[in-house]
C-alpha positions as CSV (number, residue, x, y, z in Angstrom):
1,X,-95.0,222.5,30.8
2,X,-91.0,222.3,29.9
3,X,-88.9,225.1,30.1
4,X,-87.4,226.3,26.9
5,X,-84.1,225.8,26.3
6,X,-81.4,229.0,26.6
7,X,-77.6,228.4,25.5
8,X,-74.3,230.6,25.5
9,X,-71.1,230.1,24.4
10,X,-68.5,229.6,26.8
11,X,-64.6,229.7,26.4
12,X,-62.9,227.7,24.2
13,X,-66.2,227.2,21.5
14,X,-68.0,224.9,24.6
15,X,-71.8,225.5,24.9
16,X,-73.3,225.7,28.3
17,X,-76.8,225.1,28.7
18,X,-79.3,227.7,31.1
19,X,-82.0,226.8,32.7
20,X,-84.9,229.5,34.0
21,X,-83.0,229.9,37.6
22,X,-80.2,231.3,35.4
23,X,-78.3,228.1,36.8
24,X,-75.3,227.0,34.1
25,X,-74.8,222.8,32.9
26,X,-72.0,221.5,30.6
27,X,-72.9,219.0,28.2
28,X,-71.9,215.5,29.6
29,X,-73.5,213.4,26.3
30,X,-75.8,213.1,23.9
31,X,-78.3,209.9,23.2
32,X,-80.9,210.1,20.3
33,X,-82.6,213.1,20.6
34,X,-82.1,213.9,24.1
35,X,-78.9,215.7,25.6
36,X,-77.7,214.9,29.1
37,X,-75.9,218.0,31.0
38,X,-74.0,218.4,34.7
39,X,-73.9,221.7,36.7
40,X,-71.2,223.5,36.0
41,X,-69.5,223.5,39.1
42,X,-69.8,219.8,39.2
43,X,-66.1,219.9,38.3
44,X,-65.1,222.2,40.8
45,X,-63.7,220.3,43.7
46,X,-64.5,223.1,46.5
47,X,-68.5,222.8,45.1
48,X,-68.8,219.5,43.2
49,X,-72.6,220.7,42.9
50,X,-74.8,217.3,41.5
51,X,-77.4,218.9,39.8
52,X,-78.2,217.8,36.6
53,X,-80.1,218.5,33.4
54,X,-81.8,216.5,30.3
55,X,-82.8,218.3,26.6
56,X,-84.6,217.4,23.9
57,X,-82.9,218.6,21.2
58,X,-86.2,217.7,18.9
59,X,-88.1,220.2,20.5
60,X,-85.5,222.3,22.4
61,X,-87.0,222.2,25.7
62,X,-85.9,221.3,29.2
63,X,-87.6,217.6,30.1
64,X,-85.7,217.7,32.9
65,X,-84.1,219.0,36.1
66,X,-82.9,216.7,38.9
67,X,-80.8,217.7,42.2
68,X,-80.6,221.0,44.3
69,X,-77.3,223.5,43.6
70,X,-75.7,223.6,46.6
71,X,-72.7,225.9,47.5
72,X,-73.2,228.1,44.9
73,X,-75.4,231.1,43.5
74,X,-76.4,231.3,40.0
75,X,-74.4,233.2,36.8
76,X,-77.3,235.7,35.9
77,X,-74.5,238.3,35.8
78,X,-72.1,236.4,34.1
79,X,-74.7,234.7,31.7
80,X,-76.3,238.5,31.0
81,X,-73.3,239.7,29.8
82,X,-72.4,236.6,27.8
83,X,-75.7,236.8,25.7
84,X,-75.0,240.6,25.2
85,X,-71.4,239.7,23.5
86,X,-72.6,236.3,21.7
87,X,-75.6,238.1,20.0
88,X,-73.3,241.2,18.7
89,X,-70.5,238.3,18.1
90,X,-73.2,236.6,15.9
91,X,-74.0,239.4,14.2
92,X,-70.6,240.7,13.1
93,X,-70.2,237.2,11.5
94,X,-73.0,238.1,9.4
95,X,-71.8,241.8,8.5
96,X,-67.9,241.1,7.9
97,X,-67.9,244.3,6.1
98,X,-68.9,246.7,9.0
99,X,-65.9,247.1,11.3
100,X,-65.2,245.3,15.1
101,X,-65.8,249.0,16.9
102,X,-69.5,248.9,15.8
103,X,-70.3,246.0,17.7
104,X,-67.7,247.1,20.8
105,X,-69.5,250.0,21.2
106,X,-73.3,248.0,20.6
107,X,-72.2,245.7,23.8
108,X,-71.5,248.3,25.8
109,X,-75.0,250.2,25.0
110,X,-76.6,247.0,25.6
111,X,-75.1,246.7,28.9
112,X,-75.6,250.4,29.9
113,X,-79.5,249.8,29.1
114,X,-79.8,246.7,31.5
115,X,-79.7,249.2,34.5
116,X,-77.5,246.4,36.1
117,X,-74.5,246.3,37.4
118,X,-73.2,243.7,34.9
119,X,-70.0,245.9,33.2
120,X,-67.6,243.8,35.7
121,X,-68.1,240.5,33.7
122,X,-67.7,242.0,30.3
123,X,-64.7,240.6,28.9
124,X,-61.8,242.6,27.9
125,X,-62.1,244.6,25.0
126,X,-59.5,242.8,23.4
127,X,-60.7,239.2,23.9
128,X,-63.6,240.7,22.2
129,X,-61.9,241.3,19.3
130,X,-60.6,238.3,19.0
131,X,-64.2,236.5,19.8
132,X,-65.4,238.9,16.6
133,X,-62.3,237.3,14.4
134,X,-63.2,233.8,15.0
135,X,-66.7,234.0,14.5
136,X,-66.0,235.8,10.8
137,X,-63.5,233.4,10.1
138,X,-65.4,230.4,10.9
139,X,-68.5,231.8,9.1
140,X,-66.6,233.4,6.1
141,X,-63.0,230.9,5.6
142,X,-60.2,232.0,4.1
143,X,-60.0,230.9,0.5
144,X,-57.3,228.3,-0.6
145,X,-54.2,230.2,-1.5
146,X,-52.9,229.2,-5.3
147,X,-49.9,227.6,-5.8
148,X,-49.6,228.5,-9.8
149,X,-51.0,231.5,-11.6
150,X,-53.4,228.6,-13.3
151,X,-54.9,228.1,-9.9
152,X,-55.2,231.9,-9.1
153,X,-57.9,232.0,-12.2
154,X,-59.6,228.5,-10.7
155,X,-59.8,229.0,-7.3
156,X,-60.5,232.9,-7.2
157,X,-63.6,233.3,-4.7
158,X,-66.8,234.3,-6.6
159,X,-67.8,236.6,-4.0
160,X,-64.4,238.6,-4.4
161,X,-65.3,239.5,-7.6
162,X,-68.4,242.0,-6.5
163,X,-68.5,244.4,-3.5
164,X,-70.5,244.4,-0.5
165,X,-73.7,245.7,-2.8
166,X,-73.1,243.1,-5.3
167,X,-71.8,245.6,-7.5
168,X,-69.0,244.4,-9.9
169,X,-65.5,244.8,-8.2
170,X,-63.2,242.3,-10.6
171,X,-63.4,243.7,-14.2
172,X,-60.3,241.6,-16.0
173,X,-59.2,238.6,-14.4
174,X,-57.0,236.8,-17.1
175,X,-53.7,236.1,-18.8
176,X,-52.5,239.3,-20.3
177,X,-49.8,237.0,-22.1
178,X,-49.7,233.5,-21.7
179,X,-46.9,233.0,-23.8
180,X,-45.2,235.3,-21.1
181,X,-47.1,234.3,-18.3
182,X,-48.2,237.7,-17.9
183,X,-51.5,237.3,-15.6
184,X,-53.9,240.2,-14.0
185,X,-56.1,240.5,-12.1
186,X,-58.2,244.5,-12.5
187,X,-60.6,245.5,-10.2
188,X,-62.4,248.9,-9.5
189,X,-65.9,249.9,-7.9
190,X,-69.1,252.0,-9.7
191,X,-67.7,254.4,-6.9
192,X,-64.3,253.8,-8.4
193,X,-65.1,254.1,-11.9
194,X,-67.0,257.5,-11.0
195,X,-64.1,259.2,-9.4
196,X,-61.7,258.2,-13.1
197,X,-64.5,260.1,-14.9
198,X,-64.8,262.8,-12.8
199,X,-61.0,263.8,-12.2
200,X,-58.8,265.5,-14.4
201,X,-55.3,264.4,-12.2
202,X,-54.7,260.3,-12.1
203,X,-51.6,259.2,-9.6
204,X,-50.2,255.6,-9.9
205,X,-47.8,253.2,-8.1
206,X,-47.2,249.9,-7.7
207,X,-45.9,248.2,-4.3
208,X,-43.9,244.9,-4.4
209,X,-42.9,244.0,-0.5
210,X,-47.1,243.2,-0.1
211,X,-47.5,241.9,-3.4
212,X,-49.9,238.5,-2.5
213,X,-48.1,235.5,-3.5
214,X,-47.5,234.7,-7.5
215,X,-47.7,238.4,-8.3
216,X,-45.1,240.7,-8.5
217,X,-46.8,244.2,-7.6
218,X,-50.2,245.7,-6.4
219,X,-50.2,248.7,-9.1
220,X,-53.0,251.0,-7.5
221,X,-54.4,254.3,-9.2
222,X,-55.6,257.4,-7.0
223,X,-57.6,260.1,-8.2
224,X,-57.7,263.9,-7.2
225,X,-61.2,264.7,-6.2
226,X,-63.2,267.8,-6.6
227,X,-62.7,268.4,-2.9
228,X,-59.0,267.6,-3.1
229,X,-58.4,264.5,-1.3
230,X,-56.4,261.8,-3.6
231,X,-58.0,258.5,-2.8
232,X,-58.2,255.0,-4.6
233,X,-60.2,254.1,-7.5
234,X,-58.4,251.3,-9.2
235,X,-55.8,248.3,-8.0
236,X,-54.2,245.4,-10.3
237,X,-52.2,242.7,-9.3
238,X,-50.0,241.7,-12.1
239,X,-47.2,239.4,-11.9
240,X,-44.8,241.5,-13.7
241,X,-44.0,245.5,-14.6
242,X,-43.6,245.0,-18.5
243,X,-45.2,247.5,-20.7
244,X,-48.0,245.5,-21.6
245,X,-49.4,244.7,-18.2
246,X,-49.9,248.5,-17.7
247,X,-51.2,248.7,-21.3
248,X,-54.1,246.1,-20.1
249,X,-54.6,248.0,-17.0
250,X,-55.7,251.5,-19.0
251,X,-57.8,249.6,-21.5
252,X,-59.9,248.1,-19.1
253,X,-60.3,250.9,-17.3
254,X,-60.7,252.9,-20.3
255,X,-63.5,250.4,-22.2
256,X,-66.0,250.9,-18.7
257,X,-65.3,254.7,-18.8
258,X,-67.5,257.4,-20.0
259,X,-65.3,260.0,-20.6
260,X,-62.1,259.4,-22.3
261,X,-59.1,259.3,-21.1
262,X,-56.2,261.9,-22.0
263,X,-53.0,261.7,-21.3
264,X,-51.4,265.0,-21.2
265,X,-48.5,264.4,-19.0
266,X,-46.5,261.1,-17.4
267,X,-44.6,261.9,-14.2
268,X,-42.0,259.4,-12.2
């Protein structure tokens, strides 16, 4: 009966294939269906170890298993830890919205609960981080980045216009005044919109130096809570600071509100 088939990523985005022993093969080639694999110590010149391997990728299975390893003892440390950070690596690509520290702190659970002493071939926390990054990046790319404001409206992604519960984040995305080329882009949360009905003190501002490209501010409104913190509810990217981009802002905001909005006093 074949032996199923066990893989783990390796550095730079290699798979290595692992066979029951916990012995290690690179992939050599591929042919059809079936996938032919060295040790992986063939290449090192103090072991040049010839065993070898063949998968079928159909079925993934082990067919086969030729030659002893000689001068070397298997990875079953190395390889434990490896599938500990690959599974929580997977996972964070899936769940981009639930921070790196989550997952840190998962791995090193995971390795506490082996009763091993595996912790030695954990890579550094940093290289980690930086495993977590790819992953998300390669599962969730970074959208194009417009060159015109006509090309902001095309190529906005359509999952940046709800939050993480699917909830509707982007609530004007538009020309304010094309004439002008006055464009904005309003978003706010149910959470967001909440906190505006509930609080009686608003604070605005608007920041240019990390203003995205094509826009000339972030304009971001902040509202006193019950319990006195001053947090965000609302943020527009507009591409100027004329009277009528500001004008759009409160009318959006003010059309999805419950409670109406008065203005008693205006502060610089």
């Amino acid at each position: 009966m074949f032996q199923a088939a066990k893989y783990y990523n390796a550095r730079a985005g290699s798979v290595r294939l692992i066979d029951q022993n916990n012995y290690t093969y690179t992939k050599e080639k591929e042919i059809g269906a079936k996938t032919y694999w060295t040790c992986s110590k063939y290449r090192d010149k103090a072991i040049q170890c010839k065993a070898r391997a063949v998968t079928n990728n159909e079925e993934n299975v082990i067919i086969t298993l030729t030659g002893t390893h000689t001068n070397h003892g298997s990875e079953l440390m190395t390889i434990k830890t490896k599938l500990i950070v690959n599974e929580a690596v997977s996972r964070s690509a899936e769940n981009p919205n639930v921070g790196p520290r989550r997952y840190l702190g998962e791995i090193q659970n995971k390795v506490d609960e082996t009763n091993a002493n595996i912790a030695y071939a954990l890579p550094s926390l940093q290289a980690t981080k930086q495993a977590i990054v790819r992953a998300r990046k390669k599962n969730n790319p970074t959208p194009k980045t417009p060159n015109t404001l006509d090309e902001v409206l095309e190529l906005f992604p359509k999952d940046l216009k709800f939050t993480s519960d699917q909830g509707l984040f982007l609530r004007f995305g538009g020309w304010i005044s094309e004439e002008e080329q006055t464009l904005g882009l309003i978003f706010f949360s149910e959470n967001g919109l909440m906190m505006m009905n509930n609080s009686k003190t608003w604070f605005a501002d608007g920041t240019f130096k990390t203003a995205p490209s094509l826009f000339a501010q972030v304009y971001v409104i902040f509202c006193l809570c019950q319990d006195k913190r001053i947090l965000p509810a609302a943020y527009a990217c507009l591409t100027n600071k004329n009277t009528v981009s500001y004008e759009k802002l409160l009318l959006t905001i003010k059309s999805a509100m419950t409670e109406p909005i008065l203005l008693e006093s205006f502060r610089n």
